[in-house]
C-alpha positions as CSV (number, residue, x, y, z in Angstrom):
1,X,91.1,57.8,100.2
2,X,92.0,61.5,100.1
3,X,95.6,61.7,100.6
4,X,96.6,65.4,99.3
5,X,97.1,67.6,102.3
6,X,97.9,71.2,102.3
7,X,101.5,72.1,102.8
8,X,102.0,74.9,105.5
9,X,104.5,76.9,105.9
10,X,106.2,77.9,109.6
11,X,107.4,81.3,110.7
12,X,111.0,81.0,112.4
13,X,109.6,81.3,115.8
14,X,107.4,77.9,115.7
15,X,109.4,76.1,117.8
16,X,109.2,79.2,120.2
17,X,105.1,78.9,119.8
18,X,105.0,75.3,120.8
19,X,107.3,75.8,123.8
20,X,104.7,78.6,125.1
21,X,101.9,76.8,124.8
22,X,100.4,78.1,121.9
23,X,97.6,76.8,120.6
24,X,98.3,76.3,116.4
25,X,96.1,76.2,113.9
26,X,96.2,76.2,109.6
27,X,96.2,80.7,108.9
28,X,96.8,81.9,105.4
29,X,99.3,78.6,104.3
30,X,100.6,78.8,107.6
31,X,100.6,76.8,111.4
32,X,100.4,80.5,113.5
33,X,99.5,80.4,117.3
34,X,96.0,81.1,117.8
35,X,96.3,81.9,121.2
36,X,98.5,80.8,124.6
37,X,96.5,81.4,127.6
38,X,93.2,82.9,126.3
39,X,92.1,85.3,123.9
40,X,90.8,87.7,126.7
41,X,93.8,87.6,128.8
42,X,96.0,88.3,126.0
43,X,93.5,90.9,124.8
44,X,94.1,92.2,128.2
45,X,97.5,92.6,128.6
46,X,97.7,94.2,125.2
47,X,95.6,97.2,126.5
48,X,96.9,97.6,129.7
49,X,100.9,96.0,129.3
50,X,102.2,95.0,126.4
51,X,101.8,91.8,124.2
52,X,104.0,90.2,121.4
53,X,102.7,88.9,118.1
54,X,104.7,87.0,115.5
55,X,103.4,88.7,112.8
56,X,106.0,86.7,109.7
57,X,103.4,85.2,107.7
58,X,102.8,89.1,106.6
59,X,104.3,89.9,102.9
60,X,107.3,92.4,102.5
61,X,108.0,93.5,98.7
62,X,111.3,95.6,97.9
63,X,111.4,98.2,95.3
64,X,114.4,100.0,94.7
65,X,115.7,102.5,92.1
66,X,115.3,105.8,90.9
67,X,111.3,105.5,90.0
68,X,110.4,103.2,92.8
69,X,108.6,105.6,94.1
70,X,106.3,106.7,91.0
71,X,105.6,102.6,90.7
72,X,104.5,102.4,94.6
73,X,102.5,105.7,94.3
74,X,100.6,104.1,91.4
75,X,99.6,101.1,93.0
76,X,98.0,103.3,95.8
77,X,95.4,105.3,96.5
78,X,97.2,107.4,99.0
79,X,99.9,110.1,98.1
80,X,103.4,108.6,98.3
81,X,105.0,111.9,97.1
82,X,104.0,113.0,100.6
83,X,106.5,110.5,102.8
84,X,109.7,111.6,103.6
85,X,112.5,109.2,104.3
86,X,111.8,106.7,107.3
87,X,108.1,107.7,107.1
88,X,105.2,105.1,106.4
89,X,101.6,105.5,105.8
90,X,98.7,103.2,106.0
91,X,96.6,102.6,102.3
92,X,95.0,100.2,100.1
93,X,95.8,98.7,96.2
94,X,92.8,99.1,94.1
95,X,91.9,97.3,90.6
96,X,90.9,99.2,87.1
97,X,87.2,98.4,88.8
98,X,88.3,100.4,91.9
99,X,87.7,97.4,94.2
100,X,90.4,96.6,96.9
101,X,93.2,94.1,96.2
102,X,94.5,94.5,99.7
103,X,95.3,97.0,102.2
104,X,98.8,98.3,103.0
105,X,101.2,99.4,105.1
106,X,104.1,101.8,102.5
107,X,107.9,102.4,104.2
108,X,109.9,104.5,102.3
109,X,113.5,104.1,103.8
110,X,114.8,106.5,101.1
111,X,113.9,108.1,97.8
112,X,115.2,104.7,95.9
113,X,114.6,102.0,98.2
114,X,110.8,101.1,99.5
115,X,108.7,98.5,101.2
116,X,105.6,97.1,100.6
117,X,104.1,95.1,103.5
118,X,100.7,93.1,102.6
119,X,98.2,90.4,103.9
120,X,99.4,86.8,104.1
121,X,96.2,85.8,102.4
122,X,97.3,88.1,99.5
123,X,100.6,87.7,99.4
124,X,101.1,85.6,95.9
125,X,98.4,88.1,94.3
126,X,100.2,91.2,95.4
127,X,103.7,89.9,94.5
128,X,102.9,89.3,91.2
129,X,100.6,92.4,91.2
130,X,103.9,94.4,91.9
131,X,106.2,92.3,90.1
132,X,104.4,93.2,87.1
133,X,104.0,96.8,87.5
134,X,108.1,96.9,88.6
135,X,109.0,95.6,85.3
136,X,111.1,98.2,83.4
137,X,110.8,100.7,86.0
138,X,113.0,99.9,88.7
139,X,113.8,96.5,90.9
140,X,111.4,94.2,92.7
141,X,112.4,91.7,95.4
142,X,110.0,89.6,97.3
143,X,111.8,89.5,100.5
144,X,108.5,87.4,102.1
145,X,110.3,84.2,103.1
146,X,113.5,85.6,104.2
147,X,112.0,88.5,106.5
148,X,110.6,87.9,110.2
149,X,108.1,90.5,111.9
150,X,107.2,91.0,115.3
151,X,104.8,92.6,116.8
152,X,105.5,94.9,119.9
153,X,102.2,96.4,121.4
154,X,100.9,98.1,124.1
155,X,101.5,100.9,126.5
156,X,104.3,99.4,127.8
157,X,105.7,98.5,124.9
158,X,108.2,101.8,124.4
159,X,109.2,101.2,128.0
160,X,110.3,97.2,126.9
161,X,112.4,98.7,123.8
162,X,114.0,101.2,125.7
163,X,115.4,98.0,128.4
164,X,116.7,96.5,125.6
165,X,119.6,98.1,125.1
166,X,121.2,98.3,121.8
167,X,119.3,100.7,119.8
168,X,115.8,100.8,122.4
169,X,116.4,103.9,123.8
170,X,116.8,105.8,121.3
171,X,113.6,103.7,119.4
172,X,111.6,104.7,122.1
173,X,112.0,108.2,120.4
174,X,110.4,107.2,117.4
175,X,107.7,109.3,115.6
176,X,104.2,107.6,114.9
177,X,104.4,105.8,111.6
178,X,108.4,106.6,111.9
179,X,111.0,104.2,111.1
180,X,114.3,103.4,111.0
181,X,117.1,101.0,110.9
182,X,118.1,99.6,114.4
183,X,120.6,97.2,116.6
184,X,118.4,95.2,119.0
185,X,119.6,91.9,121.1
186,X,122.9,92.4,118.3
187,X,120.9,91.8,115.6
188,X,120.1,94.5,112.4
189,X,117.0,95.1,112.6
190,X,114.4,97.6,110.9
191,X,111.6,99.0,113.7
192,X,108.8,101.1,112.5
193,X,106.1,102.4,114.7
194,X,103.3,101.1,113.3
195,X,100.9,98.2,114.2
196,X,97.3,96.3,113.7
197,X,95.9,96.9,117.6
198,X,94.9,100.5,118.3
199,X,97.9,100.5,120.8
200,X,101.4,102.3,121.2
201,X,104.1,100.1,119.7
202,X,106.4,98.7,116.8
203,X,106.5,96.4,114.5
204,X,110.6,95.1,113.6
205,X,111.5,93.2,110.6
206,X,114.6,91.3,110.7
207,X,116.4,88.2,108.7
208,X,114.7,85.3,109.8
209,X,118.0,84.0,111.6
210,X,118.0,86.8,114.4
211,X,114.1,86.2,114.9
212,X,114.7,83.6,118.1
213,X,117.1,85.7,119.4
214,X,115.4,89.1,119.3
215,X,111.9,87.6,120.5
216,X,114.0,86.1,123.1
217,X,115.4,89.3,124.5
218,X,111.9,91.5,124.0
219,X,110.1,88.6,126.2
220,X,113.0,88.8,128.7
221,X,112.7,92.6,128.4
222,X,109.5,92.5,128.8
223,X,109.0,90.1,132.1
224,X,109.5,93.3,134.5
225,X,105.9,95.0,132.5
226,X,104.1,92.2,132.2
227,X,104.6,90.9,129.3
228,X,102.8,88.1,127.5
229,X,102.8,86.1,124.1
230,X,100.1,86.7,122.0
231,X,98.2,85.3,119.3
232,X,95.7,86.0,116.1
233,X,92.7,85.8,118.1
234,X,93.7,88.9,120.3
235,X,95.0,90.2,117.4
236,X,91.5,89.9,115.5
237,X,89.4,91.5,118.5
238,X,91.9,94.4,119.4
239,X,91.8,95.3,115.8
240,X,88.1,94.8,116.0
241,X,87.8,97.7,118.7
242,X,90.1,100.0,117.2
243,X,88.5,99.5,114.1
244,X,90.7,98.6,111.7
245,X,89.8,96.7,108.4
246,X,90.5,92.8,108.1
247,X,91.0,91.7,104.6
248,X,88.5,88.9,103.6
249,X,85.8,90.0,106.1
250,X,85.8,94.0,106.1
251,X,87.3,94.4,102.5
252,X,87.9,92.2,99.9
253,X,87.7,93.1,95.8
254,X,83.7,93.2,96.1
255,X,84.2,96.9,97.8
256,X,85.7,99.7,97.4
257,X,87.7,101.8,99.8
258,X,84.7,104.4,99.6
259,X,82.2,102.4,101.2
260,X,84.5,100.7,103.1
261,X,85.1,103.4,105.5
262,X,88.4,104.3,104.0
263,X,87.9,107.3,102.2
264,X,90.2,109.1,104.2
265,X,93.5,107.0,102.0
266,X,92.0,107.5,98.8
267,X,93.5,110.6,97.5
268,X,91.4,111.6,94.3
269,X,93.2,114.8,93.8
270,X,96.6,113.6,94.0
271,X,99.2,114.9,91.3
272,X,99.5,111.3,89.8
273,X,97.2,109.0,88.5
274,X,97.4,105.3,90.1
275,X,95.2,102.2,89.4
276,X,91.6,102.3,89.7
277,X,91.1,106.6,89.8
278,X,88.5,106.6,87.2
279,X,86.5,103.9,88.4
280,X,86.8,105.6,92.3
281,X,85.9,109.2,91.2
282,X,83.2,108.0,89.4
283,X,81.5,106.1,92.4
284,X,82.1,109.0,94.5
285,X,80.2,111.3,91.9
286,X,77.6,108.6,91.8
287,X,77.1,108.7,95.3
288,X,76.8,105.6,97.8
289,X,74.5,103.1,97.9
290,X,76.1,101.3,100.8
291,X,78.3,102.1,103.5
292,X,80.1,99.9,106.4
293,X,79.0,101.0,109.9
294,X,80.2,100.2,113.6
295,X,77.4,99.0,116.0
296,X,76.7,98.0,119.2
297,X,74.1,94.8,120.1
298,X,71.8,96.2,122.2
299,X,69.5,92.9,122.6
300,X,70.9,89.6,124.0
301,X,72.9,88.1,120.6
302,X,76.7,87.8,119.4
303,X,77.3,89.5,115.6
304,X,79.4,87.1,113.4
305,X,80.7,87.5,109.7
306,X,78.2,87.1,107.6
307,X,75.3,87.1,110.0
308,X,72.4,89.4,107.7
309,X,71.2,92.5,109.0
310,X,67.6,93.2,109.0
311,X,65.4,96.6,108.7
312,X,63.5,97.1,111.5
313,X,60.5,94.9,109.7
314,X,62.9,92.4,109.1
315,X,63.7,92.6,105.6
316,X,68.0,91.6,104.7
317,X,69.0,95.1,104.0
318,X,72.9,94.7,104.6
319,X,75.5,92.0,106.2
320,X,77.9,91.8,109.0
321,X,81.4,91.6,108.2
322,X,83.3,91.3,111.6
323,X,81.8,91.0,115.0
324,X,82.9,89.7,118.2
325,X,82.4,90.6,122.2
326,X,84.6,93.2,122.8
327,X,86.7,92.5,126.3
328,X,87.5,95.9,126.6
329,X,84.1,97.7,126.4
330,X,82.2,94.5,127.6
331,X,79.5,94.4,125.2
332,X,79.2,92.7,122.1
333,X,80.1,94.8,118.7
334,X,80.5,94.7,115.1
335,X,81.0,96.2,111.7
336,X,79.3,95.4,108.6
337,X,77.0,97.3,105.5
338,X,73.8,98.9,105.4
339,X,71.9,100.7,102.7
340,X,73.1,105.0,102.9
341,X,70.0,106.1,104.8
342,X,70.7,103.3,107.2
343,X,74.1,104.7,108.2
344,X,73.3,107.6,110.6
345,X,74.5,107.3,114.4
346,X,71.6,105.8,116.5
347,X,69.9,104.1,114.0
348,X,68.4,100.9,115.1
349,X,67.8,97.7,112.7
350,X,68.9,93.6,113.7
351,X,70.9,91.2,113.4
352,X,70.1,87.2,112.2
353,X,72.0,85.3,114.9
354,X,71.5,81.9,113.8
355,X,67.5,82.8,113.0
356,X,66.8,84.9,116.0
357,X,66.8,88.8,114.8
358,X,68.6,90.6,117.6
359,X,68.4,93.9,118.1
360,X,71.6,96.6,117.2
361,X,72.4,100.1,116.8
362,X,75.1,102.1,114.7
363,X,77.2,103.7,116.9
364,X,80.4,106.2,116.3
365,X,83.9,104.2,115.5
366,X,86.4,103.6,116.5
367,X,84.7,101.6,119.2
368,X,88.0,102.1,121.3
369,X,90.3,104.9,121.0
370,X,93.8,104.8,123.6
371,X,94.6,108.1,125.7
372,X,96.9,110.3,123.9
């Protein structure tokens, strides 16, 4: 008899998960809520209100000291010389191979004090991954297990904050990808506008004693705009539609940020070096052999990681890496990699659902894109 289980951990706010309803499951060496009333509704209210996502399980790695900075801008592809204070940027951590350790979200608070947020899945990989490179340089802290972070998101979300009191109104002000230190439900709190959904929003870090109290007051906040509770599976579609890589199904260290779709962060002719440059600018000089695309089913057939996608003839030329009906758009999409001459909007080829080749085109992304 098998009696080793897997420890998980729980997020401050399980208690608060089970009270609503939610629906738990095992994610990334945690019990997180999978969903509370459905993933479509809470997809739903996301788009058109405003949903809340305990988002804890996420990493958050301090460096402070004079050349933080020069360490974080290594460990990117992206130019960190380029944030000012309370600015963040989205980017990825490559290897010497110039493969993707994990995608990232960079705060810099000041010129000596920056934040590191990365996947739950990665989180022992990047710790050490920065703890290393930290190491006579300047001070590292894995704040991980003592942070909470929620998720505020949707078009009503500014309108939420701004009931809030404390701080809100004023956070309401915030630039995108702004941030800043902030009193909310009495608690010290950091709120930057940032988030995984393709909507307005914020995402707030605080202790993990003030998380009960500050979800509390959001939900409270929130009744009057239709708030709801939501969970990863709404989280996985919205980020779907706006998309947005997933770690482990998008990217992983197989590809690199060029064929990923992600060229756009890698930033070849930045003043610095960082990890993995060589490798990248010598793909790129290579040229592409592959390249992820968005695409639409056009024939009757749901697209799932790691589905194969076939030519027209149906030979496997490529694989899906996320795909999912989309509630918003009402039709069934996904993302995955075809060979470079594959890649051009409108091209047709299938998809192996389950041994049935259904038909699919490659359409423009994002697949969903808010009103400014």
């Amino acid at each position: 008899m098998n009696t080793h289980t897997e420890t998980l951990r729980r997020t401050p706010l399980y208690a608060e998960h089970v009270k609503l309803g939610g629906r738990i499951v095992p994610f990334a060496g945690y019990e997180m809520p999978v969903q509370y009333k459905g993933i479509t509704d809470e997809h739903v209210a996301v788009r058109t209100r405003a949903g809340m996502f305990d988002v804890s399980h996420m990493g958050e790695l301090l460096l402070t000291g004079e050349h933080a900075g020069a360490v974080v801008d290594y460990l990117i592809t992206s130019d960190a010389s380029k944030l000012g204070d309370g600015q963040a940027m989205y980017t990825c951590g490559c290897n010497e191979r110039g493969t993707i350790l994990d995608d990232l979200l960079v705060y810099r608070y000041t010129a000596t004090r920056w934040m590191v947020v990365c996947n739950a899945s990665n989180h022992a990989k990047m710790s050490e991954h920065f703890r290393k490179a930290c190491e006579g340089h300047c001070e590292f802290r894995d704040e991980t297990f003592d942070t909470a972070l929620l998720a505020l998101q949707g078009p009503k979300a500014m309108d939420i904050l701004a009931k809030l009191g404390g701080d809100g109104p004023d956070i309401a002000k915030l630039p995108s990808f702004g941030l800043r230190g902030a009193v909310l439900a009495g608690a010290t709190t950091t709120v930057a506008r940032t988030g995984y959904t393709g909507e307005d929003g914020v995402e707030i870090f605080m202790p993990n004693a003030d998380a009960v109290k500050v979800w509390g007051a959001i939900m409270e906040a929130g009744k009057a705009f239709g708030i709801e509770p939501a969970g990863l599976g709404c989280r996985d579609t919205l980020r779907l539609e706006a998309r947005l890589s997933l770690y482990g199904n998008d990217i992983d260290e197989t590809t690199n940020p060029l064929e990923a779709g992600l060229g756009w962060i890698v930033k070849l002719d930045k003043a610095s070096d960082f990890l993995g440059k060589a490798a990248l600018q010598k793909i790129k000089e290579q040229g592409l052999p592959r390249k992820i695309v968005g695409f639409e089913m056009t024939g009757r057939g749901i697209a799932r990681h790691g589905y194969p996608l076939l030519d027209m003839q149906g030979k496997p030329v490529g694989v899906c890496t996320s795909g999912s009906p989309s509630p918003t758009l009402g039709k069934s999409i996904g993302l995955g990699f075809l060979p470079a001459d594959m890649t051009k909007i409108g091209t047709t080829f299938k998809v192996d659902c389950r041994g049935k080749a259904v038909d699919a085109v490659v359409v423009k992304v994002p697949f969903y894109k808010r009103a400014s």
